[in-house]
C-alpha positions as CSV (number, residue, x, y, z in Angstrom):
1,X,-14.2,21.0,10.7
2,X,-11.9,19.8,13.9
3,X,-12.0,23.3,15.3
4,X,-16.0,23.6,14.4
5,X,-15.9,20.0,16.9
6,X,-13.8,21.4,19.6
7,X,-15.8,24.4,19.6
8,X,-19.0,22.4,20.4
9,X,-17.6,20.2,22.4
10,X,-17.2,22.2,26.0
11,X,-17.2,19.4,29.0
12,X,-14.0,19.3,31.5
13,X,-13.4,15.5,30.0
14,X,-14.1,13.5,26.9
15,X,-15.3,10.1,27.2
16,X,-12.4,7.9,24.6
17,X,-13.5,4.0,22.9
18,X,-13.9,2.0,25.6
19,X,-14.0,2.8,29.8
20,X,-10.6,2.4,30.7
21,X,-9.8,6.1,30.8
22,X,-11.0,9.0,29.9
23,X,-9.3,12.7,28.5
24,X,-9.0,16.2,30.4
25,X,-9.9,18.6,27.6
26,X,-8.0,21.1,29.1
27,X,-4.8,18.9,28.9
28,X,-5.8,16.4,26.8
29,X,-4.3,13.8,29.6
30,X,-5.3,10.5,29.4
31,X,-6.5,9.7,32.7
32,X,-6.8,6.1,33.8
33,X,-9.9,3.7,35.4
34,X,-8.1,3.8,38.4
35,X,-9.4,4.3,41.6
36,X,-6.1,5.5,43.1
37,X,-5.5,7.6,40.6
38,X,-5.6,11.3,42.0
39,X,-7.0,12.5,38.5
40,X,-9.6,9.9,38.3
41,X,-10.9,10.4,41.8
42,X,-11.5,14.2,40.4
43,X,-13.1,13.1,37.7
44,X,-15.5,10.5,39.6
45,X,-16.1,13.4,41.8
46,X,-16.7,15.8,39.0
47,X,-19.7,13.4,37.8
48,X,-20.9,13.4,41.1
49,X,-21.3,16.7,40.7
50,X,-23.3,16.4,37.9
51,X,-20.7,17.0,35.4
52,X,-21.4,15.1,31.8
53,X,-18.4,14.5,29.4
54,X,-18.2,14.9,25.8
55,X,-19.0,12.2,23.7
56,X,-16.2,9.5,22.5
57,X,-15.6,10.8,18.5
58,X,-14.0,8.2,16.2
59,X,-10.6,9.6,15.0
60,X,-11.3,10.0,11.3
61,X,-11.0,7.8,8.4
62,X,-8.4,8.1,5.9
63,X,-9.4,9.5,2.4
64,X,-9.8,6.9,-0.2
65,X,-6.3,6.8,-2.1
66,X,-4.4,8.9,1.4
67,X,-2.9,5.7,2.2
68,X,0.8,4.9,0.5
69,X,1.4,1.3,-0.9
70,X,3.6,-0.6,1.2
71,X,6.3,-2.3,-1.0
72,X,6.1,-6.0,0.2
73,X,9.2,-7.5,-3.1
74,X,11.2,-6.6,-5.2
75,X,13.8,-8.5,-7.8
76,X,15.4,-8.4,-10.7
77,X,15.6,-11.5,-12.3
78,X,17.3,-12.6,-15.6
79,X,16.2,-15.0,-18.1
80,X,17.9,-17.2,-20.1
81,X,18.2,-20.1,-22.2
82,X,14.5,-21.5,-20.7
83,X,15.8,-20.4,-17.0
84,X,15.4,-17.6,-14.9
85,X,17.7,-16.9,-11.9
86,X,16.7,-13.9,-8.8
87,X,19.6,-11.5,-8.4
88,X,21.4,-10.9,-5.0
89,X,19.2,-7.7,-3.4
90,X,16.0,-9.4,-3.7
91,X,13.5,-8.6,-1.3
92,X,10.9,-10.8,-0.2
93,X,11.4,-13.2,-3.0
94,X,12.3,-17.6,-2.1
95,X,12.5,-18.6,-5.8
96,X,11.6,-18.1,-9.2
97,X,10.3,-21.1,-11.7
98,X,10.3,-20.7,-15.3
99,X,7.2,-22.1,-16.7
100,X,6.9,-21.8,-20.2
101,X,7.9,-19.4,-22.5
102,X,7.0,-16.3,-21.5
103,X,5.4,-17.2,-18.0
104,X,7.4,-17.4,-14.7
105,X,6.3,-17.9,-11.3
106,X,7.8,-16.3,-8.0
107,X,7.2,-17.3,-4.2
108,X,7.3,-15.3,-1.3
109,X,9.3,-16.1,1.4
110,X,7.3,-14.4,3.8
111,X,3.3,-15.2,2.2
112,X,1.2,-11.7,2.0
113,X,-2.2,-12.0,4.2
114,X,-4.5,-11.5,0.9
115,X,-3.9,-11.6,-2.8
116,X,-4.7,-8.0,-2.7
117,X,-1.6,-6.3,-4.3
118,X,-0.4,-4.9,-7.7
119,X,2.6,-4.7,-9.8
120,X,5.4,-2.2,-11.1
121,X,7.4,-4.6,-14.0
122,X,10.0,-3.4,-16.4
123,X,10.8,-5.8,-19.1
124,X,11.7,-5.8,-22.7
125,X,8.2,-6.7,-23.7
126,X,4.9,-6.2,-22.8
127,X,4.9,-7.9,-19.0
128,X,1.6,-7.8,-16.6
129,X,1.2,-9.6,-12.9
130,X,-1.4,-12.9,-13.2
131,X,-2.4,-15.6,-10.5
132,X,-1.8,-12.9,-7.7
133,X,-1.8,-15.1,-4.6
134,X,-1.2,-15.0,-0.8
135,X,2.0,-17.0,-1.1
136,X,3.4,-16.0,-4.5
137,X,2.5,-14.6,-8.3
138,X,3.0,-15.2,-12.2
139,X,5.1,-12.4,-14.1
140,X,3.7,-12.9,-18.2
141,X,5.3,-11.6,-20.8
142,X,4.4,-10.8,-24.3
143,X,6.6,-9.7,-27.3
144,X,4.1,-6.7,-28.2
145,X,0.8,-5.3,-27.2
146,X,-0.7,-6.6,-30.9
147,X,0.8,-10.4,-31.5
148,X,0.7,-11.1,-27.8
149,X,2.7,-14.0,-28.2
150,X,5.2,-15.3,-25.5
151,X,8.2,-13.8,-25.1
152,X,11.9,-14.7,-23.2
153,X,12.7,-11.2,-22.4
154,X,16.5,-10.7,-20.9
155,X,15.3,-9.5,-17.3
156,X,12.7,-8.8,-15.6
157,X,12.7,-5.9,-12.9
158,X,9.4,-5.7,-10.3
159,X,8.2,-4.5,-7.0
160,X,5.0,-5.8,-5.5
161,X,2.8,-3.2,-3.8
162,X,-0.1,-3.9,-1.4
163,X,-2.4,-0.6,-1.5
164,X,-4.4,0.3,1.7
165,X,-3.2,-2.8,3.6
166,X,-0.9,-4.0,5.6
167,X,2.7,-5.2,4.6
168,X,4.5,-8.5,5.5
């Protein structure tokens, strides 16, 4: 499709977002609104001469799904004895609280702009992210997938993703 575009697309210059410059075609220079500018003078005197540039065209958008998560934290954390404790190497992580059993909270140290982010957990147990937030999150953990009761696992291992957006 881009070489179908350039083909239609014939003029001497191609008009970009806004009017601060335009672009050769020949070069693809980026030639600056500047009147002392030897390249815009040609330009300006190009359109005097009835010369019409190209259209701007949008770069295009990214495919839905084209865009990698950006990993935002990560920790591994152990639990024990109704107490959890972040390991040295944790990434984006101020603290962790131990709310019941079973439930355990984590702040950021640096808060995300959105609660829009997902989870990779490894526990022994059945462990999902709940009360995403902008300035911190809930790790849960069950025993199994049927009882769903509370569990203590020994650790817990995650990294926090933010998908399509921007990082910290």
């Amino acid at each position: 499709m881009e070489s179908r575009l350039q083909d239609e697309l014939m003029a001497d210059y191609q008009l970009t977002a806004t009017d601060a410059a335009v672009i050769r075609t020949a070069d693809q220079a980026l030639i600056p609104n500047d009147e002392a500018n030897r390249d815009w003078q040609e330009y300006q005197q190009w359109l005097a001469d009835g010369g019409v540039p190209d259209p701007y065209v949008p770069p295009p958008q990214p495919e839905p799904g084209s865009i990698p998560p950006t990993l935002v934290a990560s920790a591994h954390a152990a639990v024990s004895g109704g107490a959890i404790t972040v390991g040295a190497g944790a990434f984006n992580i101020a603290s962790a609280t131990y709310q019941s059993k079973g439930v355990f909270d984590f702040a950021f140290i640096n808060a995300l702009p959105d609660a829009n982010y997902t989870a990779m957990i490894t526990s022994q147990g059945v462990a999902e992210l709940t009360n995403p937030a902008p300035g911190g999150f809930t790790i849960s953990v069950l025993n199994n997938v049927q009882a769903g009761t509370p569990h203590d696992p020994k650790s817990i291992d995650f990294q926090i993703y933010r998908v399509g957006g921007e990082g910290l």
